[in-house]
N, CA and C atoms as an extended XYZ file, in Angstrom:
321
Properties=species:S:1:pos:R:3:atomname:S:1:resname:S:1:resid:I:1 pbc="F F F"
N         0.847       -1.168        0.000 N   UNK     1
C         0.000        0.000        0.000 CA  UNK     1
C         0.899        1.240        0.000 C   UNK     1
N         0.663        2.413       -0.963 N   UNK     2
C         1.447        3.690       -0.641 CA  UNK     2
C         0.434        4.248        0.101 C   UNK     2
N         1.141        4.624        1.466 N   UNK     3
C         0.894        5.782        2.539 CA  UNK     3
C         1.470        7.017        2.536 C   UNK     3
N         0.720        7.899        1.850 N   UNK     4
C         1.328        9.223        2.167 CA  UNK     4
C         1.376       10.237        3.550 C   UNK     4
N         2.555       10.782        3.727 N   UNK     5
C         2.598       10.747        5.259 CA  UNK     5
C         2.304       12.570        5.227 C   UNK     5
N         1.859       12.516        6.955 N   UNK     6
C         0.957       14.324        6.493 CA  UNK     6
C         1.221       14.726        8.392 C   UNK     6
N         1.384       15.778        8.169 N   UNK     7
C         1.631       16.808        9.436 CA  UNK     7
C         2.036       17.953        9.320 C   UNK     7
N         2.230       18.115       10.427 N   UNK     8
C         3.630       19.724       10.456 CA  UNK     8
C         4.840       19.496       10.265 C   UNK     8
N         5.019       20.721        9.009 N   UNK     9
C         6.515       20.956        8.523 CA  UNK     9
C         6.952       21.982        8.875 C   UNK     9
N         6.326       23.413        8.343 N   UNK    10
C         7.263       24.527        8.556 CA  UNK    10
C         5.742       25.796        9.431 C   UNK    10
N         4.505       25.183        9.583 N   UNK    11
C         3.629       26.385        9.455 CA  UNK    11
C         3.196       27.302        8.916 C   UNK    11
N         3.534       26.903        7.461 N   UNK    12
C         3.240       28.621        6.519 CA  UNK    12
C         4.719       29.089        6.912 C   UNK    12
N         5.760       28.471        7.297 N   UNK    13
C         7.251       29.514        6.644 CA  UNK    13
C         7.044       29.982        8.373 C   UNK    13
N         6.437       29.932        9.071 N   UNK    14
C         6.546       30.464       10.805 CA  UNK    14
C         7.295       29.711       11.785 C   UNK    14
N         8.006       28.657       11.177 N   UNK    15
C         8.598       27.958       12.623 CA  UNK    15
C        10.058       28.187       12.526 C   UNK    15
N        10.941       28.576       13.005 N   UNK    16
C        12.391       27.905       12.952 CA  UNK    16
C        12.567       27.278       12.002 C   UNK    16
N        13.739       27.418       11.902 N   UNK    17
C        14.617       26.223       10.630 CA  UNK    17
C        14.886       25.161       12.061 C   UNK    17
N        15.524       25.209       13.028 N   UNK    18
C        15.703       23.701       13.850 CA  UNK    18
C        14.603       22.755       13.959 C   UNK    18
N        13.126       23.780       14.690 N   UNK    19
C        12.113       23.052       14.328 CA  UNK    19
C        11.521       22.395       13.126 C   UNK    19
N        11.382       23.032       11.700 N   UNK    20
C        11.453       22.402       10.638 CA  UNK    20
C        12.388       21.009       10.806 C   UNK    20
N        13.470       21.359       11.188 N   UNK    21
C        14.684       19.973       10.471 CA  UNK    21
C        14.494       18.898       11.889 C   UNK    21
N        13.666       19.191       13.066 N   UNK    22
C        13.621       17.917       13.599 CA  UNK    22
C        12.005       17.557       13.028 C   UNK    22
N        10.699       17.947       12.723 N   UNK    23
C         9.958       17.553       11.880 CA  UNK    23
C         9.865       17.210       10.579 C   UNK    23
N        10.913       17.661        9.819 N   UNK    24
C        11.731       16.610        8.199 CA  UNK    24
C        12.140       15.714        9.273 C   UNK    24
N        12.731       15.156       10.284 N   UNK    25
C        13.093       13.711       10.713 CA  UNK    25
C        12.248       12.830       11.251 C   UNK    25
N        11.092       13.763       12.042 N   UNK    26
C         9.997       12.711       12.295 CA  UNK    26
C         9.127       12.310       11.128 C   UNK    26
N         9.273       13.032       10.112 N   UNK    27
C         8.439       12.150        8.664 CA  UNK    27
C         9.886       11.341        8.343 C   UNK    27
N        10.989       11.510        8.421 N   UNK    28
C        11.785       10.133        7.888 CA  UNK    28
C        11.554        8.879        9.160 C   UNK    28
N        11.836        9.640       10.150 N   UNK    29
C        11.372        8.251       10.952 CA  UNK    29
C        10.702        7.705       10.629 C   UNK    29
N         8.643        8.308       10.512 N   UNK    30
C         7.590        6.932       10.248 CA  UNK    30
C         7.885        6.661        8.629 C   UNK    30
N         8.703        7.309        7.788 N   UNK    31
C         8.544        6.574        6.676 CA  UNK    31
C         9.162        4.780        6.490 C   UNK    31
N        10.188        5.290        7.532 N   UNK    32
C        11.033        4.251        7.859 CA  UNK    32
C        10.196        2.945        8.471 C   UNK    32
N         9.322        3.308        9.504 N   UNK    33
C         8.631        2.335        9.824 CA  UNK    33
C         7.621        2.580        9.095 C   UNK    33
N         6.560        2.741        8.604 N   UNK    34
C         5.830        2.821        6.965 CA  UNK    34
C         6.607        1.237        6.016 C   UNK    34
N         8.034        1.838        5.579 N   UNK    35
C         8.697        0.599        5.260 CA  UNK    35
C         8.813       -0.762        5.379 C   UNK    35
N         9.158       -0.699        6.892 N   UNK    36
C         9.298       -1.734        7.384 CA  UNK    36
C         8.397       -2.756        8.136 C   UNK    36
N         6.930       -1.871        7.738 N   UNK    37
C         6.029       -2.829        7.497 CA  UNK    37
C         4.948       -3.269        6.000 C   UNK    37
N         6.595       -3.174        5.431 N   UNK    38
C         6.026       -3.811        4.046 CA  UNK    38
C         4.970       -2.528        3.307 C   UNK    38
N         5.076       -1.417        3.358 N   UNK    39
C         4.068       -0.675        2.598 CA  UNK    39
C         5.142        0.764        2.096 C   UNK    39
N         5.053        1.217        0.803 N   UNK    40
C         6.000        2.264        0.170 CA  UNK    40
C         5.247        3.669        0.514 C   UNK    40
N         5.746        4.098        1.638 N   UNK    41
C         5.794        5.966        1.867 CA  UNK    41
C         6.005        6.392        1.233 C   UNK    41
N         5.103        7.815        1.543 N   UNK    42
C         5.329        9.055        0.586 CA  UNK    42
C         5.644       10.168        1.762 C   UNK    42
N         6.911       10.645        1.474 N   UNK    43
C         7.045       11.961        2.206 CA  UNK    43
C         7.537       12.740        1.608 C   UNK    43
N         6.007       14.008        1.853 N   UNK    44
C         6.415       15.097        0.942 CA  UNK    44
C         8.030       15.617        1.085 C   UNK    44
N         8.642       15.808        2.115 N   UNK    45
C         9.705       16.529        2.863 CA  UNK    45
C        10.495       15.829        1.761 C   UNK    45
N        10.921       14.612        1.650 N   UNK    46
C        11.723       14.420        0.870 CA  UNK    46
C        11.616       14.999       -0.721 C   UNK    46
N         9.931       14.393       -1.211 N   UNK    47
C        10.137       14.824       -2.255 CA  UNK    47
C        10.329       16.112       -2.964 C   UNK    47
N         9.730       16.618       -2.026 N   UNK    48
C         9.342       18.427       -2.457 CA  UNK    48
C        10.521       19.938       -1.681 C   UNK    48
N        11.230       18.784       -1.017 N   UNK    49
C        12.479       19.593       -0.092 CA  UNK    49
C        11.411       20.010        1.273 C   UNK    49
N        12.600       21.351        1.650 N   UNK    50
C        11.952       21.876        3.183 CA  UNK    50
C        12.366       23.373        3.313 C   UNK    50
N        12.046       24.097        3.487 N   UNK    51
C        12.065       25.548        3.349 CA  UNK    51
C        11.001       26.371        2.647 C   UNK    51
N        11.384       27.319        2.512 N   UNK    52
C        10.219       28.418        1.828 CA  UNK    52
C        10.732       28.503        0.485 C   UNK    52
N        11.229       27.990       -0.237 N   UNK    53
C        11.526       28.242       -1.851 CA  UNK    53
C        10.611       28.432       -2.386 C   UNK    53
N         9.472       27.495       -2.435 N   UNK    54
C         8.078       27.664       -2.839 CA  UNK    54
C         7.293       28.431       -2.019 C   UNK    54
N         6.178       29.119       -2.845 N   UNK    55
C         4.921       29.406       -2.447 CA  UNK    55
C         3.795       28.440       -1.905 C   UNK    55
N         3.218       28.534       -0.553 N   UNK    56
C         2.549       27.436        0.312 CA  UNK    56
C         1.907       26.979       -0.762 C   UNK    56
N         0.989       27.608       -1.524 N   UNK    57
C        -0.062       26.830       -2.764 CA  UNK    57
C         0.863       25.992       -3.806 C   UNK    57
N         2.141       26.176       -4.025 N   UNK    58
C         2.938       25.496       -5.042 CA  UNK    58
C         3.377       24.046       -4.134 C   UNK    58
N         3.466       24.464       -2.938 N   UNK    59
C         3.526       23.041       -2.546 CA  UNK    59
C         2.848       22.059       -2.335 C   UNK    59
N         1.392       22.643       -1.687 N   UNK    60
C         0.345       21.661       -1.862 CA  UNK    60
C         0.320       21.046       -2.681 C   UNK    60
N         0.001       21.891       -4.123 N   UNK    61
C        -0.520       21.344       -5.265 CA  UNK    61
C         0.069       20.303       -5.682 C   UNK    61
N         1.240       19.922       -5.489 N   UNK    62
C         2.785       19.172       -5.396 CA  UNK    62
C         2.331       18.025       -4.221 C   UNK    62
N         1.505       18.399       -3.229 N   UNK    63
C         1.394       17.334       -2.273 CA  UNK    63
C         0.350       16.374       -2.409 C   UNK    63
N        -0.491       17.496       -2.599 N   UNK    64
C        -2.131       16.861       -2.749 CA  UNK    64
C        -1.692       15.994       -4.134 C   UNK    64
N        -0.827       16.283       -5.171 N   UNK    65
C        -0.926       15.336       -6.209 CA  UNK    65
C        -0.378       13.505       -5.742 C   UNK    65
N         0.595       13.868       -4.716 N   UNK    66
C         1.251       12.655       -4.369 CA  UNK    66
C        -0.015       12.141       -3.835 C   UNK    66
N        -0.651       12.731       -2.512 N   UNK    67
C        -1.440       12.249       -1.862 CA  UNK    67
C        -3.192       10.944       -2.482 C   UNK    67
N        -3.329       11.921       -3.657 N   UNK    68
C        -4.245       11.679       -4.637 CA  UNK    68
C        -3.933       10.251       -5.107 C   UNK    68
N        -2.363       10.158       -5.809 N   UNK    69
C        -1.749        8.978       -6.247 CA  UNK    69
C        -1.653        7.696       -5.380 C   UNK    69
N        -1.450        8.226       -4.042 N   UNK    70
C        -1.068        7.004       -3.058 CA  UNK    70
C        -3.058        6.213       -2.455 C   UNK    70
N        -2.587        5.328       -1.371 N   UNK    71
C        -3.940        4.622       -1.548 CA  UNK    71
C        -4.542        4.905        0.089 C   UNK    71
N        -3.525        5.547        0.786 N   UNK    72
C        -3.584        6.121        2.047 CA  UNK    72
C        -2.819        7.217        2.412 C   UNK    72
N        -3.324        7.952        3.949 N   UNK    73
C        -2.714        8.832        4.517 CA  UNK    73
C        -2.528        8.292        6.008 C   UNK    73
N        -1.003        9.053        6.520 N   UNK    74
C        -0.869        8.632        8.079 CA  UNK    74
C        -0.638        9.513        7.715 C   UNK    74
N        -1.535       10.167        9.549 N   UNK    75
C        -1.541       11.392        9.932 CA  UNK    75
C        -0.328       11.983       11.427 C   UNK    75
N         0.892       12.427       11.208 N   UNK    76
C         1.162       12.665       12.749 CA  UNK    76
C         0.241       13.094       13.891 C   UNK    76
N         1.268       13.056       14.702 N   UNK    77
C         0.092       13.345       16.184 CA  UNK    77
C        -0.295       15.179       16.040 C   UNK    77
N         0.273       15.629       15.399 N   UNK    78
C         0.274       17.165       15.572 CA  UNK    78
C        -0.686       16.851       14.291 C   UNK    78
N        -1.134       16.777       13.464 N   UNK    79
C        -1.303       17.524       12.341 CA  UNK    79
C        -2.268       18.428       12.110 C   UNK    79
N        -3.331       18.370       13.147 N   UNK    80
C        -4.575       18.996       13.589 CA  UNK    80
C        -3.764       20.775       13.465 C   UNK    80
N        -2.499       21.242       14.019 N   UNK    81
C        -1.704       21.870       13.880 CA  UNK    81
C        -1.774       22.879       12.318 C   UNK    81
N        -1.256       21.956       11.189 N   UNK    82
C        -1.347       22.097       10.045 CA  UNK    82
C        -2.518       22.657        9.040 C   UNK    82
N        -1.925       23.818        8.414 N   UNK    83
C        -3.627       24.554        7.531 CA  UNK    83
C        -3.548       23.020        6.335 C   UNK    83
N        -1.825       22.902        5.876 N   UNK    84
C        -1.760       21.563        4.867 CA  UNK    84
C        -2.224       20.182        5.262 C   UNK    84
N        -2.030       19.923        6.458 N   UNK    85
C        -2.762       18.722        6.708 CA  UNK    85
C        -4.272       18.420        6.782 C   UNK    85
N        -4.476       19.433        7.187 N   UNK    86
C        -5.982       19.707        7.782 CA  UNK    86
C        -6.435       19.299        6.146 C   UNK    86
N        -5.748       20.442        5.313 N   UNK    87
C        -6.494       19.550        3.924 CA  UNK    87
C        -6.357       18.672        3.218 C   UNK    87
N        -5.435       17.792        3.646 N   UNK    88
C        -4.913       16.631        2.918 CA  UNK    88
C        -6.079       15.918        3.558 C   UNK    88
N        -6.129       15.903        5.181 N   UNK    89
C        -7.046       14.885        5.977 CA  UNK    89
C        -7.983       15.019        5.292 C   UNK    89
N        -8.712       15.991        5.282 N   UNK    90
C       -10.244       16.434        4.256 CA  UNK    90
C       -10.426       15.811        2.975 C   UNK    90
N        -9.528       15.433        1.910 N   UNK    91
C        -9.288       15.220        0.499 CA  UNK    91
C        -9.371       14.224        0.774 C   UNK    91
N        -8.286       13.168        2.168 N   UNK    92
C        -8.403       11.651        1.601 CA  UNK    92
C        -9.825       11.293        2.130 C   UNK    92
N        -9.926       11.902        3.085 N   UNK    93
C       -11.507       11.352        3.763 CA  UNK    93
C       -12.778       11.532        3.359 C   UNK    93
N       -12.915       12.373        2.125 N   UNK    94
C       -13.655       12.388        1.168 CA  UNK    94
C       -13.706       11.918       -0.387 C   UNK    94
N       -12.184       11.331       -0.088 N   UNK    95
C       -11.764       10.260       -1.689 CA  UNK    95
C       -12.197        8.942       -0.842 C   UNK    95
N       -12.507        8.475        0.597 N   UNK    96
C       -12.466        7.482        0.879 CA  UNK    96
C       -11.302        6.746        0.854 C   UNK    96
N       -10.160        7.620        1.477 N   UNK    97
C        -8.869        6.526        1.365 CA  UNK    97
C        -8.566        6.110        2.930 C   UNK    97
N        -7.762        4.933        3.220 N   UNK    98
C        -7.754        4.694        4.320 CA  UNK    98
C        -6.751        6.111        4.758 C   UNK    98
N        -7.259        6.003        6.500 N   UNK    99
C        -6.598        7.022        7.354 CA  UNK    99
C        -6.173        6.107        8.472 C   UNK    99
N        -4.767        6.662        8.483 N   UNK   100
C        -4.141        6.041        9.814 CA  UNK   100
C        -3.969        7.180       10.818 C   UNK   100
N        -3.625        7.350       11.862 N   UNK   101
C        -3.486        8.197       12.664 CA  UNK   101
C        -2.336        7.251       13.579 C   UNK   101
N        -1.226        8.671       13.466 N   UNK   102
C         0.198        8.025       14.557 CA  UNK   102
C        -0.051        7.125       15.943 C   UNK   102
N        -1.116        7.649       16.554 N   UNK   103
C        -1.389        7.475       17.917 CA  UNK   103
C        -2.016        5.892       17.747 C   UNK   103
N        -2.747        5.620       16.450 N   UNK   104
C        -2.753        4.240       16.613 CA  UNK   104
C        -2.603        3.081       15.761 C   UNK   104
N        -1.187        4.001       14.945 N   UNK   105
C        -0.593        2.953       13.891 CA  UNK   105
C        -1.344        2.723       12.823 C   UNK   105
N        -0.733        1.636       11.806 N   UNK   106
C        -1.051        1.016       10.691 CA  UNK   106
C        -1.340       -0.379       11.072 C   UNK   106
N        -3.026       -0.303       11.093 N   UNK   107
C        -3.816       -2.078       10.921 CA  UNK   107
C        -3.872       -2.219        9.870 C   UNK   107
């Protein structure tokens, strides 16, 4: 199954660069376990980088396309946090894709 993975990255360009670069590691962490239970992650962070180079709408559009492609979303524990997650959650849960949530894994 591809799981595309969704939370807080940067806030709209408002957090720290340290904070950013330990949240790019908690999406490599669960991609890692994503992996290693047999199912291929999607993390935007990797694909799309991390910083403000882009405009917030240039990245979505960039996310929501991965998201669209894959057959699920795991959600971090923060993502409620996120204006981007909030709409990724919305998109898959109205495409009907499975939703995982961190707090209680991948069944």
């Amino acid at each position: 199954m591809k799981i595309y993975i969704s939370g807080v990255i940067s806030q709209g360009g408002t957090l720290r660069e340290a904070q950013q670069l330990e949240n790019a590691k908690r999406f490599r962490v669960t991609a890692q376990y994503i992996l290693r239970l047999g199912h291929e992650p999607v993390n935007p962070i990797e694909r799309h980088g991390l910083g403000a180079v882009l405009a917030w709408s240039d990245y979505m559009k960039r996310n929501l396309a991965d998201l669209i492609s894959s057959d699920a979303i795991y959600l971090l524990y923060d993502w409620h946090l996120s204006r981007g997650a909030r709409l990724e959650f919305t998109l898959a849960n109205e495409l009907g894709m499975h939703i995982f949530f961190e707090s209680e894994g991948i069944t």
